[in-house]
N, C-alpha and C positions, 0 to 999 in steps of 0.2 A: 740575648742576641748580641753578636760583635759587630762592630761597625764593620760597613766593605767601604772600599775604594771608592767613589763616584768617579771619578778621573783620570783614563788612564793615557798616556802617551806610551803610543809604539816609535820607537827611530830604526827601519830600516830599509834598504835599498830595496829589496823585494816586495813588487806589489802583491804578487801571492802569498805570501810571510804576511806583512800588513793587514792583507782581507782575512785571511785564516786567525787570525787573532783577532782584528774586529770583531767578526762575529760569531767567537767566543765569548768575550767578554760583552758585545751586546745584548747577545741572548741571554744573559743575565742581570741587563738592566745596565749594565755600566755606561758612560760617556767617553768614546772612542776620540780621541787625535792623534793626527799621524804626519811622520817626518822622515823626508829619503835619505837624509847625510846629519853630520853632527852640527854644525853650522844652526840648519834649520831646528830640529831636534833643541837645541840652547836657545831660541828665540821664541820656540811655539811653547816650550816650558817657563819662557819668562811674562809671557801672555797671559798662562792659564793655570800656572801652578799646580801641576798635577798629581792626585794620591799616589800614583804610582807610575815608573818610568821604565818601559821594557826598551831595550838598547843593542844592537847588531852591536860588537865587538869591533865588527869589521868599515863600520862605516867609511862612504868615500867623504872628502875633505875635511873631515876632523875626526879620527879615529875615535872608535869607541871607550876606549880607554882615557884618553883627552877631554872627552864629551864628559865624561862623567866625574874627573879631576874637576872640569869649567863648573859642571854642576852643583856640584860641593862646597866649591867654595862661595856659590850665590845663595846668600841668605833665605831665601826665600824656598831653596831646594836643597838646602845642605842638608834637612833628617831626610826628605823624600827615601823612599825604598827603591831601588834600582836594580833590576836583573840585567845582567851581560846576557846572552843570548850568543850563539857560535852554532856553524855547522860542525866544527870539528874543533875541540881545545884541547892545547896542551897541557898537564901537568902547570908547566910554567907560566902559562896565559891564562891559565884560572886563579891560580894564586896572585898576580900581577891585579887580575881583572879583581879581585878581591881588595888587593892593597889600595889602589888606585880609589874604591870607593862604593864597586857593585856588594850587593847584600847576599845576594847569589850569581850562579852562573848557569845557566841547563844549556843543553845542547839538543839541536835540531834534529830532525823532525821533532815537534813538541806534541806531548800529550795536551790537549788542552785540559785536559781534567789535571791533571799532576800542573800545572799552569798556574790554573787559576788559585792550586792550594797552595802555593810557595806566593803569591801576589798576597791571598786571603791574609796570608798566617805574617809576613813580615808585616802587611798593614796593620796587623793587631797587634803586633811587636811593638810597631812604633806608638801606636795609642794607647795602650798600658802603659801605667807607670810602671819601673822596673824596682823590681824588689832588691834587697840589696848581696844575695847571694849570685842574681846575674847578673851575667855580664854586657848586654844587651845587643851580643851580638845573634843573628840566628843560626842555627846548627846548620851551616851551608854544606858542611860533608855527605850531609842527604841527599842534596841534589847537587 
């Protein structure tokens, strides 16, 4: 069996976005905290240290792209797994939201079953050791 997540931070302005993922990933046992902008999002992450960071792109007062560069570079989150999250991305703002630091990117409406397997599988990414033919990054073309 692979290890999951126990901890997940959601950051986004949407309290229906936020609840819809709650309780996805609570009905599966997981540990839900949640954040409406990038500000709070970087403080409730420096709290809790979470397995894993779901993140609006779009956040109001520190973009999601910014949020996730902050994150990065704090010890304590820089392997964390990070999903950008968008209603709508461009070409350009997924490769960005890529560079910048996310592991992936999906776009909204979310399946939460197609969700939870991109959360599952880059968790397990970062908790294997990485063999030496990869590369350790995850095939984000997928999603």
């Amino acid at each position: 069996m692979f290890p999951e997540p126990r901890f997940v931070l959601i950051a986004d302005p949407d309290y229906t976005v936020r609840e819809s993922i709650r309780s996805a990933f609570e009905a599966r046992g997981r540990c839900v905290f949640e954040a409406r902008n990038g500000h709070e999002c970087f403080r409730v992450a420096k709290d809790i240290h979470p397995d894993v960071i779901l993140i609006e792109l779009g956040l109001p007062e520190l973009a999601g792209c910014e949020t996730t560069q902050a994150l990065r570079l704090y010890e304590p989150t820089a392997l964390t797994p990070i999903v950008g999250l968008a209603a709508a991305v461009s070409p350009h703002e997924r490769e960005r939201a890529l560079h910048v630091g996310c592991d992936a990117v999906l776009t909204k409406p979310l399946d939460d079953n197609l969700l939870i397997a991109v959360v599952d599988e880059l968790f397990i990414q970062r908790k294997m050791p990485l063999q030496s033919s990869d590369s350790g990054n995850p095939p984000t073309e997928m999603w």
